[in-house]
C-alpha positions as CSV (number, residue, x, y, z in Angstrom):
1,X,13.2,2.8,5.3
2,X,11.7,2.7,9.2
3,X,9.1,0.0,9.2
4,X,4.9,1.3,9.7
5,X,5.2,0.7,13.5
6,X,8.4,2.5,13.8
7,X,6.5,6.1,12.9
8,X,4.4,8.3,14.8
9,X,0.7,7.5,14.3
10,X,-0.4,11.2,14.4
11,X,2.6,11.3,11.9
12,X,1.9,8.3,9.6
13,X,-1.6,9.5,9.5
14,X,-0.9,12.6,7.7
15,X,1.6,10.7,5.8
16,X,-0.6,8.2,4.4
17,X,-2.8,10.2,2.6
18,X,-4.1,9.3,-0.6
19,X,-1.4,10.7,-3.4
20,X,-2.0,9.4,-7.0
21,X,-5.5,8.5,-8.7
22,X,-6.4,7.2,-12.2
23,X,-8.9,9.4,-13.4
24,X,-9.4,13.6,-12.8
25,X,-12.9,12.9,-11.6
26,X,-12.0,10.2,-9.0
27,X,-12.0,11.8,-5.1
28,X,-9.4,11.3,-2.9
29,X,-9.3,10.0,0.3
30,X,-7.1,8.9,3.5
31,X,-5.2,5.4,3.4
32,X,-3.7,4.1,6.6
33,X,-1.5,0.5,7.0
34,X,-2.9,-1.8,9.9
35,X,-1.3,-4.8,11.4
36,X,1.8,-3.8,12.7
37,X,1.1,-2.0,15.9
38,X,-0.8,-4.0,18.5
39,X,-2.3,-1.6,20.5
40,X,-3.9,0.1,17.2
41,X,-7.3,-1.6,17.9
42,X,-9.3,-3.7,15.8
43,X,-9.5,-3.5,12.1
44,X,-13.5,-2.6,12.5
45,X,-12.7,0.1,15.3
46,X,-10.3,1.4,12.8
47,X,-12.8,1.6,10.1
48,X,-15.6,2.8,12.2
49,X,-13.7,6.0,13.3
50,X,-14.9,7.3,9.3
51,X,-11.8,8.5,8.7
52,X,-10.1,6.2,6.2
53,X,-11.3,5.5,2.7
54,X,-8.3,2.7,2.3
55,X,-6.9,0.1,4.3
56,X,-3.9,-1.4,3.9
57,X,-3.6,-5.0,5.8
58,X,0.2,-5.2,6.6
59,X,2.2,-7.6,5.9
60,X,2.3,-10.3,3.7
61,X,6.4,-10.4,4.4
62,X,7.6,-13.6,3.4
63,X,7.1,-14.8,-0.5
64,X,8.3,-16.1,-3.8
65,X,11.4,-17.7,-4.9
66,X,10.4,-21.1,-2.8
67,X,9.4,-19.3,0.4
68,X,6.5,-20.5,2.0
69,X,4.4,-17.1,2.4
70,X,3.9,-15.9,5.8
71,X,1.3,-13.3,6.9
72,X,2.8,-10.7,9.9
73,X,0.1,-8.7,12.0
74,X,2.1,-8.7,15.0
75,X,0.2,-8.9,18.4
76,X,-3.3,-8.7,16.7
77,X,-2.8,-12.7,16.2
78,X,-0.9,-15.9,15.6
79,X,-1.2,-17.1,11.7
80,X,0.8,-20.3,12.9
81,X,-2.6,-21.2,14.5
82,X,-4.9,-20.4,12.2
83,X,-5.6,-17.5,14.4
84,X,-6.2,-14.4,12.2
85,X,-8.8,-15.8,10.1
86,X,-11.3,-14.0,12.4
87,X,-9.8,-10.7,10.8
88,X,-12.6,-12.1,8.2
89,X,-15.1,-10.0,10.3
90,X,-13.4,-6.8,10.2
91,X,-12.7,-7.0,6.1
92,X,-16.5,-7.3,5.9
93,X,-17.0,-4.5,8.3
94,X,-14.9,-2.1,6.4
95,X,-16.1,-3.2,3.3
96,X,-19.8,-2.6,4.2
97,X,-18.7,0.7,5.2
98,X,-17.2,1.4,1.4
99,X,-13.9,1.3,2.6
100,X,-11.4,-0.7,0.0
101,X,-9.5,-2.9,2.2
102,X,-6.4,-4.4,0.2
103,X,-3.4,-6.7,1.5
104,X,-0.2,-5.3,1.8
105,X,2.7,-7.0,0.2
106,X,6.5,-6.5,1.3
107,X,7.2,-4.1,3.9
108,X,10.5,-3.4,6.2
109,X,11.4,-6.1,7.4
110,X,11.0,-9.5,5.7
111,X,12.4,-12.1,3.1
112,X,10.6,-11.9,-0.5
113,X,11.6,-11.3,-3.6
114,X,10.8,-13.0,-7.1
115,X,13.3,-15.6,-8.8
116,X,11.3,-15.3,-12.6
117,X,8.0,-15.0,-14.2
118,X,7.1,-18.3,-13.7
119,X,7.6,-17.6,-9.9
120,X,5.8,-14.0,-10.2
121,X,2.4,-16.1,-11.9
122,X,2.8,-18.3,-8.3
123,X,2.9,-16.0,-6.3
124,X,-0.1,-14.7,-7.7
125,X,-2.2,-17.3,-8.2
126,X,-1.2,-18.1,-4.4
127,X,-2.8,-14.3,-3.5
128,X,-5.9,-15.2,-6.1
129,X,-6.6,-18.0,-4.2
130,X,-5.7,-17.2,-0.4
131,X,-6.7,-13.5,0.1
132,X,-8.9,-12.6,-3.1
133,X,-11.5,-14.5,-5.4
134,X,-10.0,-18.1,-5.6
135,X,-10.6,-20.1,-3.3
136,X,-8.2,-22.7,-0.7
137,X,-8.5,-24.4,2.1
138,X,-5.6,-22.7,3.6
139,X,-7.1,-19.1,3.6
140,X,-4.8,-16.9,6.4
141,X,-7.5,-14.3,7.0
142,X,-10.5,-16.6,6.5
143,X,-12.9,-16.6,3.4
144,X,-13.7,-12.9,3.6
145,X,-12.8,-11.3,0.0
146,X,-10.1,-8.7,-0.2
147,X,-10.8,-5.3,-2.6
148,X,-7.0,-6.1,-3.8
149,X,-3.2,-5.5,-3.5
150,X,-0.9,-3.0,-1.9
151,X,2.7,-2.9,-3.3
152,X,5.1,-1.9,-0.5
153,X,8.1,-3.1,-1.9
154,X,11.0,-1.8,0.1
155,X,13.8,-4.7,-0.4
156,X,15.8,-7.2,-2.5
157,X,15.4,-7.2,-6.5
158,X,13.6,-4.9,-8.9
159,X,12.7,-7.6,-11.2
160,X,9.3,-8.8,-12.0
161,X,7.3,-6.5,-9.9
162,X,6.2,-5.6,-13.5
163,X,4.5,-8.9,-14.1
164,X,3.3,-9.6,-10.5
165,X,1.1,-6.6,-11.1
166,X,-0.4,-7.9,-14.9
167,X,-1.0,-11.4,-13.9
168,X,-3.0,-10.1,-10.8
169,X,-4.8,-7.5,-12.8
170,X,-5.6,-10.4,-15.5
171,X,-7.5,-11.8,-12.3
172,X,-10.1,-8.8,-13.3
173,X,-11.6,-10.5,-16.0
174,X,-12.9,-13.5,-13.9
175,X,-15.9,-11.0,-12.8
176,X,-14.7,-8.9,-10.0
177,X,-11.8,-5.9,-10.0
178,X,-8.8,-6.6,-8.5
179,X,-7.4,-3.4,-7.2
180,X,-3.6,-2.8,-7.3
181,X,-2.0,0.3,-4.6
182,X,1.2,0.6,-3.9
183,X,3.7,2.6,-1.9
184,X,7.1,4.3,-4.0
185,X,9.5,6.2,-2.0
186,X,8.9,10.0,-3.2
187,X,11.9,10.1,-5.3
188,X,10.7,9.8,-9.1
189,X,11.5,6.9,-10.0
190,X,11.1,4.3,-7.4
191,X,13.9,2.3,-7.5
192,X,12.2,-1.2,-6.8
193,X,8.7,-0.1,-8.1
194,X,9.1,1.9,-11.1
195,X,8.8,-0.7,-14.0
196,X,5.4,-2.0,-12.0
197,X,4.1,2.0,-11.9
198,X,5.0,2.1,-15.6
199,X,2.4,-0.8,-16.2
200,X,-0.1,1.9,-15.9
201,X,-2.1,-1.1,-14.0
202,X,-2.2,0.4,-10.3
203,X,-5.3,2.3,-9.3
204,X,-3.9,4.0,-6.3
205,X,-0.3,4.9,-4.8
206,X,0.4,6.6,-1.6
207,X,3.8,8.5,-2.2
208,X,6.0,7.7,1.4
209,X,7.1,11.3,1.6
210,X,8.5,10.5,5.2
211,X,11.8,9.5,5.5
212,X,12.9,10.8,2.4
213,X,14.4,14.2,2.5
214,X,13.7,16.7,1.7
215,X,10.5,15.3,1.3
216,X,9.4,14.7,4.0
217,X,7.4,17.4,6.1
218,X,9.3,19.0,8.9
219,X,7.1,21.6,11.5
220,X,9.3,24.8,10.2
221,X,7.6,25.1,7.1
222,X,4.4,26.0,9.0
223,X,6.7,29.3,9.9
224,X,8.4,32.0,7.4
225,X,9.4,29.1,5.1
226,X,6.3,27.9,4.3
227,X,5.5,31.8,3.4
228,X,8.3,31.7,1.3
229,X,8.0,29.1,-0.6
230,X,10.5,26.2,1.0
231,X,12.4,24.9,-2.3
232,X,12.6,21.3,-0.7
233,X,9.2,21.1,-0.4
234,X,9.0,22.6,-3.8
235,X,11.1,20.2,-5.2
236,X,9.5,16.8,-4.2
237,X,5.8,17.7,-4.5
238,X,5.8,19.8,-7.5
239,X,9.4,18.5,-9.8
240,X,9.6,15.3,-9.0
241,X,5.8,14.0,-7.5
242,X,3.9,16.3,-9.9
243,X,6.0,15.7,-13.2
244,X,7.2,12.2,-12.3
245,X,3.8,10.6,-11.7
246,X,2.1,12.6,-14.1
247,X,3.8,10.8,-16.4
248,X,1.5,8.1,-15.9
249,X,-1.4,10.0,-17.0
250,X,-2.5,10.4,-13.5
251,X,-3.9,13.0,-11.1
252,X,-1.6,13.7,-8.1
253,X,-3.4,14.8,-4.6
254,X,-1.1,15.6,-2.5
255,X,-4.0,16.6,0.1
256,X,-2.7,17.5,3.6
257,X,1.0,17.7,1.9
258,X,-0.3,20.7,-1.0
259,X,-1.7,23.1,2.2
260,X,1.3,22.6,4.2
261,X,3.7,23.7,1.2
């Protein structure tokens, strides 16, 4: 998989748009991953275009099995100094907007995996205390609050993503929710994800269609194909997104995907 900064943003755009929801009554909305693309702007510029409902803080690439966790936002600043604790200002910007701004786990390019269960509840309680409600002296993006998780696991192990996800949902019951997102590969089911989805703990998933053929949208479909019926198209959005996921007891929205096909 291309890392977020590696695809087009007009492309990634239409590609991050809000895929699976809980409940039939819920309303969709846009997603977008910021961090990894200096020249993107700041986090309240990106929230004050309107456009995004979701935003995805990426990435927390370094983690569990005795790592020391490492925050990457490229050029926006240097964590090493204590330097992107003013994104603090931004969270709260979005936030005050009604936008949900979660922290992006995994990613790319990194090093993180989990060794056990034991090492899946401290890694956890490490993103309770540094990025959520706990509290640390150490806080990498200052004291501001984040809405929750995002799930872009894309490397190493399969194991324990299942209980990384129930000991930070567990986190709900100390007063405020603790959203969980992630990011499967549109092939049902993720290979690295798919016991975590099957938790039926995750609130919101944004399928990656791109990269993934024949997923992934390609400009002919908007031609005789797309008249037709493309049966690639067919075959990811309405076999394996629309029975796969549904599985979970949850509503897919493909959005912008659903017109094009």
């Amino acid at each position: 998989m291309a890392t977020r900064s590696e695809a087009s943003p007009k492309l990634f755009f239409l590609l991050s748009v809000l895929a699976v929801i809980k409940t039939s009554h819920a309303a969709g909305g846009i997603a977008i991953y910021w961090g990894q693309n200096g020249n993107e702007g700041t986090l309240t510029a990106t929230c004050a275009t309107g456009r995004y409902a979701y935003v995805n803080i990426a990435f927390l690439n370094k983690f569990g099995n005795g790592r020391t966790p490492e925050i990457n936002l490229a050029g926006h600043c240097n964590p090493a100094s204590n330097g992107c604790t003013a994104v603090s200002s931004g969270i709260r910007s979005c936030q005050a907007r009604g936008i949900k701004v979660m922290l992006s786990i995994g990613g790319g390019v990194g090093s993180y995996s989990l060794a056990s269960q034991a090492d899946a509840k401290n890694v956890a309680d490490y993103l309770w205390n540094n990025f959520l409600g706990g509290t640390s002296s150490s806080r990498p993006l200052g004291d501001a609050v984040l809405d929750g998780i995002d799930f872009d696991i894309e490397l190493g192990s399969t194991q324990y993503w299942d209980d990384l996800s129930r000991y930070l949902s567990a986190y709900s019951n100390q007063g405020r929710k603790v959203y969980l997102t992630a990011a499967p590969q549109c092939p049902f089911p993720d290979r690295l994800l798919g016991t975590a989805l099957n938790t039926g703990l995750f609130d919101y998933v944004w399928i990656q269609f791109y990269n993934n053929r024949p997923c992934q949208w390609h400009r002919h479909l908007l031609g005789p194909e797309r008249q037709r019926g493309n049966p690639d198209c067919n075959l990811c959005h309405r076999q394996i997104c629309h029975e796969g996921y549904r599985q979970h007891r949850q509503r897919l929205e493909v959005g912008i995907f659903r017109r094009m096909c």
